[in-house]
C-alpha positions in Angstrom: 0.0 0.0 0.0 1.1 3.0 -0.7 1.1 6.0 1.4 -1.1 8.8 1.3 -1.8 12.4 2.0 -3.9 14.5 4.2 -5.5 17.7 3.1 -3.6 19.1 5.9 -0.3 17.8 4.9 -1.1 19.3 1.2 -1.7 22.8 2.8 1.3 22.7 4.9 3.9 21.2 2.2 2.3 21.9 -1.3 0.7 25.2 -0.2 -2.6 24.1 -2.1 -5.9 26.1 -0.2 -8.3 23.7 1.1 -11.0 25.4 -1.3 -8.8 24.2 -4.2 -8.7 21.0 -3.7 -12.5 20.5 -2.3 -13.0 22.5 -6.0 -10.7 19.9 -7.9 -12.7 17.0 -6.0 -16.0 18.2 -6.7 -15.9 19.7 -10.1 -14.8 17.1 -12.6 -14.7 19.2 -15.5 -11.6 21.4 -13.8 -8.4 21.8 -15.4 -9.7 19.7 -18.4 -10.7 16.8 -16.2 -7.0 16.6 -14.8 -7.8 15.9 -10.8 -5.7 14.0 -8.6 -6.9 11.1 -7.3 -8.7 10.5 -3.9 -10.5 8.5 -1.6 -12.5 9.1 1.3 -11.5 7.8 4.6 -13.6 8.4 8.0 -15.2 11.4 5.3 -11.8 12.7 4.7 -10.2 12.7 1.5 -6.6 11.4 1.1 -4.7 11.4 -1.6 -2.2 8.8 -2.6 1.6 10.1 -2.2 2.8 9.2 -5.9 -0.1 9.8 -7.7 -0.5 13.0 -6.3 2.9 14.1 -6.8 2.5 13.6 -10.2 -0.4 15.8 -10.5 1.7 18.3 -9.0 4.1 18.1 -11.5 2.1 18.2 -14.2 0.5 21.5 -12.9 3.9 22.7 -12.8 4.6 21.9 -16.1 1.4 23.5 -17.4 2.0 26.8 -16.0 5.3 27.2 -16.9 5.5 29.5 -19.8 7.9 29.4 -22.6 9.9 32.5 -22.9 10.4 33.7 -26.0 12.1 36.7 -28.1 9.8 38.6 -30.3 12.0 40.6 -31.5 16.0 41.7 -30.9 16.8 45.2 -31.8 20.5 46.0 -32.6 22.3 48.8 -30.8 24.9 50.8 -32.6 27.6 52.8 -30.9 28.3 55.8 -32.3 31.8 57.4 -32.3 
């Protein structure tokens, strides 16, 4: 089995709002369907460690804009 996370432990080390995730849970049309994966335990959700990470990642990845140069403009010295 492999081990999981509480929303609590998400907050603390992932800095994720509780709203967020109860928003990613709910709503399965978020983010173009891309939720982590949960179960309830005791009416808790947890998240499994790996699979979660992953989704992290990927968030990462999605948000991470490409820089690019539109144009370069040439700067002449003049003596």
């Amino acid at each position: 089995m492999s081990k999981v996370l509480t929303v609590d432990k998400i907050v603390k080390e992932y800095g994720y709002k509780v709203s967020t995730l109860k928003y990613m849970r709910d709503n399965s049309q978020a983010n173009a369907g891309d939720t982590p994966s949960w179960y309830p335990v005791m009416n808790r959700p947890h998240y499994p460690t790996d699979q979660f990470e992953l989704w992290h990642q990927r968030q990462i990845n999605k948000n991470k804009k490409k820089k690019s140069v539109k144009s370069v403009k040439l700067v002449k010295s003049i003596k």
